[in-house]
C-alpha positions as CSV (number, residue, x, y, z in Angstrom):
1,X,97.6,-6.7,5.3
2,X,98.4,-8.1,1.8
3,X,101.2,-6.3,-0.1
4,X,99.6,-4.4,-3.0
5,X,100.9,-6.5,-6.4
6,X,103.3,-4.6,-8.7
7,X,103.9,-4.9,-12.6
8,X,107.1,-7.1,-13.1
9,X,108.7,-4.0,-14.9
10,X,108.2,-2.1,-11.2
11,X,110.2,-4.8,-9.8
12,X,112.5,-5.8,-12.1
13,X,113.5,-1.7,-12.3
14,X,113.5,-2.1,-8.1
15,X,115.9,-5.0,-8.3
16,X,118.1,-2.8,-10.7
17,X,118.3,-0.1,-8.7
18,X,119.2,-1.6,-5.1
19,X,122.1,-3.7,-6.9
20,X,123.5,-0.7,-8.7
21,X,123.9,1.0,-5.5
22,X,125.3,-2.0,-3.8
23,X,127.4,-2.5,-6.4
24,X,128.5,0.9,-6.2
25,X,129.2,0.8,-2.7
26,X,130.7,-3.3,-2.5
27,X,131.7,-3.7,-5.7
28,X,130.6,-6.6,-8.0
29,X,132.6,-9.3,-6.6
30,X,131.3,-7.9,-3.0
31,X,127.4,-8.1,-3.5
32,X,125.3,-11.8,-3.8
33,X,122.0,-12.1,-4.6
34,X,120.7,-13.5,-1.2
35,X,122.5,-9.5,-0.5
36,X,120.1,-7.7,-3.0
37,X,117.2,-9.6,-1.6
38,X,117.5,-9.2,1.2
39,X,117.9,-4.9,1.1
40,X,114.3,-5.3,-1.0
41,X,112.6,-7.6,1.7
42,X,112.1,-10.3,-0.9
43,X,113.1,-13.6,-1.6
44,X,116.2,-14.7,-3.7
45,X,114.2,-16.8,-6.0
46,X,112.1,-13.4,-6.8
47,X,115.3,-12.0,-8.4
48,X,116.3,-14.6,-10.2
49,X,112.4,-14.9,-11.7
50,X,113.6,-11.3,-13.2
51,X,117.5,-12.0,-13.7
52,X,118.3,-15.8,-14.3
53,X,121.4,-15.1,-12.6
54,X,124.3,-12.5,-11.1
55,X,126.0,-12.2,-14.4
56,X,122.7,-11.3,-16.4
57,X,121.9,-9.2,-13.7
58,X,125.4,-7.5,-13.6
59,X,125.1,-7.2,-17.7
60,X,121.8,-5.5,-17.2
61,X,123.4,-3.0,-15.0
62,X,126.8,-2.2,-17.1
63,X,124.5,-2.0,-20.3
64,X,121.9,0.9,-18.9
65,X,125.2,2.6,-17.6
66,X,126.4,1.9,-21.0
67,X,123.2,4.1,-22.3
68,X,124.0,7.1,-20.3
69,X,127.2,7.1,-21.6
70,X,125.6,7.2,-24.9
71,X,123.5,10.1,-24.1
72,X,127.0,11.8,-22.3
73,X,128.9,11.4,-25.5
74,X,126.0,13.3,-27.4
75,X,126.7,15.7,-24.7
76,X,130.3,15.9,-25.0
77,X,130.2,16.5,-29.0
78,X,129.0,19.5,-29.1
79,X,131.5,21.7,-30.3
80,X,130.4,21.1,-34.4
81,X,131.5,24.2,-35.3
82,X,135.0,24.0,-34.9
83,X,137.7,22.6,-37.2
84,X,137.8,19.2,-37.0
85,X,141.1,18.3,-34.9
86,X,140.6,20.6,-32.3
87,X,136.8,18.3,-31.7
88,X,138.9,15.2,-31.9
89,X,141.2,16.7,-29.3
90,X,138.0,18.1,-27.1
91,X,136.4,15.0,-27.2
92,X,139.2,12.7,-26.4
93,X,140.6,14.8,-23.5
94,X,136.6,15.3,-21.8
95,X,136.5,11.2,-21.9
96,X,139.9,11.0,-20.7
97,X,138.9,13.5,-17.5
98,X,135.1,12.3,-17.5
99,X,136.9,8.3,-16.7
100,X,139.2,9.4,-14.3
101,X,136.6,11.3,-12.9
102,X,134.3,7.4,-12.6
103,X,137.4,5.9,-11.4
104,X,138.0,7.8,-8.3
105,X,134.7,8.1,-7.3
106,X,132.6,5.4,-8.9
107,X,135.1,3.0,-9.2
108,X,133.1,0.0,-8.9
109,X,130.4,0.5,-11.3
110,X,133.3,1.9,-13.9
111,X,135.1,-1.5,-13.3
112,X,132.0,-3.1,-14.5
113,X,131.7,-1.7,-18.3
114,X,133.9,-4.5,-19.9
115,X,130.5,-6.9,-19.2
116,X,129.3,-4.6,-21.8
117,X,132.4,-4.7,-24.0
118,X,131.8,-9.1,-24.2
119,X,128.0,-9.4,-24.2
120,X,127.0,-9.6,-27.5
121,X,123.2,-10.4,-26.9
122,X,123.1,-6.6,-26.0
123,X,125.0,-4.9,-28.3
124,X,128.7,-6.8,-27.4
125,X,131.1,-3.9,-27.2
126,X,128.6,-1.6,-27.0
127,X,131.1,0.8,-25.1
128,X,133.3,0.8,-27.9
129,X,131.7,1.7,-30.9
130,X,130.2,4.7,-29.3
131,X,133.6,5.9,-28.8
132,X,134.6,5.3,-32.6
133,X,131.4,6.2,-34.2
134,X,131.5,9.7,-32.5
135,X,135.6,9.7,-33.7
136,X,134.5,8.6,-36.4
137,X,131.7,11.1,-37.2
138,X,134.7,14.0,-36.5
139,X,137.4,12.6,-38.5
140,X,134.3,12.5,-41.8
141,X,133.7,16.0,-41.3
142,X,137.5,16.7,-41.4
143,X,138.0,14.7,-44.9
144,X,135.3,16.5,-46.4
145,X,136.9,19.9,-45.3
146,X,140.1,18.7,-46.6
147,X,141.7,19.3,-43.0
148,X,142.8,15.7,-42.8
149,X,143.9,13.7,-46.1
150,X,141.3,11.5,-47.5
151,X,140.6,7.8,-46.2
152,X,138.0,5.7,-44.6
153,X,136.9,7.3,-41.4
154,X,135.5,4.6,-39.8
155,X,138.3,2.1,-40.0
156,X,140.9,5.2,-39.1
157,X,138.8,5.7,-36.0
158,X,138.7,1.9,-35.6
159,X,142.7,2.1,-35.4
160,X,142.3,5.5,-33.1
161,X,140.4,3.7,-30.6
162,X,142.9,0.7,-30.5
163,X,145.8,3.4,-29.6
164,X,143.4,5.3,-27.1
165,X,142.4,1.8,-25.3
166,X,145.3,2.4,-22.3
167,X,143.3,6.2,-21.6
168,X,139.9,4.9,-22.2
169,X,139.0,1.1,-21.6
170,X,138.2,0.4,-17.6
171,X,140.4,-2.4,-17.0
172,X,143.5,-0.5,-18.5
173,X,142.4,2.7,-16.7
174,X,142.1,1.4,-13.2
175,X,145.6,0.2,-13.4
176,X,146.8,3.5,-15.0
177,X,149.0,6.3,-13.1
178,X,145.9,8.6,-13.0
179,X,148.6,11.5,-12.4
180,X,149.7,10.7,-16.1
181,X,146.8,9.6,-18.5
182,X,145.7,13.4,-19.8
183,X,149.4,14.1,-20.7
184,X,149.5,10.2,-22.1
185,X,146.2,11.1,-24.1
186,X,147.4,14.4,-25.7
187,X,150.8,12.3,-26.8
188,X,148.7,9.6,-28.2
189,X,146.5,12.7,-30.1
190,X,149.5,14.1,-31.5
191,X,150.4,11.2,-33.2
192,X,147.1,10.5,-34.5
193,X,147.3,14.3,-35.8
194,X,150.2,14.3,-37.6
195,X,148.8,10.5,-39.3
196,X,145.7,11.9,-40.2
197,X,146.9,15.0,-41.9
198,X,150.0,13.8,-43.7
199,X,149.8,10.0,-43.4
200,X,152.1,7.4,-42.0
201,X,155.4,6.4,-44.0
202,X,155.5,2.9,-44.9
């Protein structure tokens, strides 16, 4: 009996879907193509008609999970109609717990996000700038309510994100004392604070 043929989109989402959960379960480094393949009872040369190779395909995965973090960061923001430092502080300490959270128990997949942080045919550090556009969304409506002194919101969170990269970025995390990083976090935030509402001395 002939196999029924199905839209490329069908298979390309097919061949997305078995290598995220290998990925998830082998790691990156741990999964081959002949691997993915084989788990959808095709040939290797069918994947790589979709995905010219394990990188693309790898960038393909990291970017969509980088899209539900967007939608999780919408999520996570909510809190619009509190003062403006207590959101920062929300927001930074619910990523914090939300990656340590990935690293112990999708670990793999987590490890994979800096492929989205160097790929600038989709959106290069993609990962990033939803972190300091949301930061830097919070620290706007705090200027305006004259709660933190006046500056440029985007480049401040620019210089926020820098200081939060050993709590937020993957490879930093996954070599992090996980015991630590909320109480690492909240001394990073306390700083940042203090900056934002009565500057830094020069």
């Amino acid at each position: 009996m002939r196999r029924v043929r199905r839209k490329a989109e069908e298979t390309r989402e097919d061949i997305l879907n078995t290598a995220e959960a290998l990925f998830r379960e082998k790691g990156y480094s741990g999964v081959s193509i002949a691997d993915i393949a084989a788990a959808l009872e095709m040939s290797p040369a069918n994947v790589f008609k979709h995905f010219q190779s394990k990188l693309v395909l790898g960038q393909a995965i990291a970017y969509r999970y980088g899209e539900r973090f967007r939608a999780h960061c919408d999520e996570v923001e909510q809190d619009t109609g509190l003062p403006a430092d207590i959101r920062l502080t929300r927001f930074v300490d619910r990523l914090t717990k939300d990656h340590l959270q990935k690293m112990q128990n999708d670990r793999y997949l987590f490890e994979m996000l800096p492929f989205v942080f160097e790929d600038p045919a989709n959106k290069g550090r993609m990962y990033r700038g939803l972190v300091r556009d949301r930061i830097a969304a919070i620290l706007d409506d705090g200027m305006k309510a004259q709660l933190f002194r006046e500056g440029d919101p985007v480049r401040d969170a620019e210089v926020i994100v820098d200081m939060l990269t050993c709590v937020l970025h993957p490879n930093m995390v996954k070599c992090a004392d996980l015991a630590t990083q909320s109480d690492k976090a909240h001394a990073i935030l306390r700083l940042v604070d203090a900056g934002l509402k009565y500057g830094v001395a020069k």
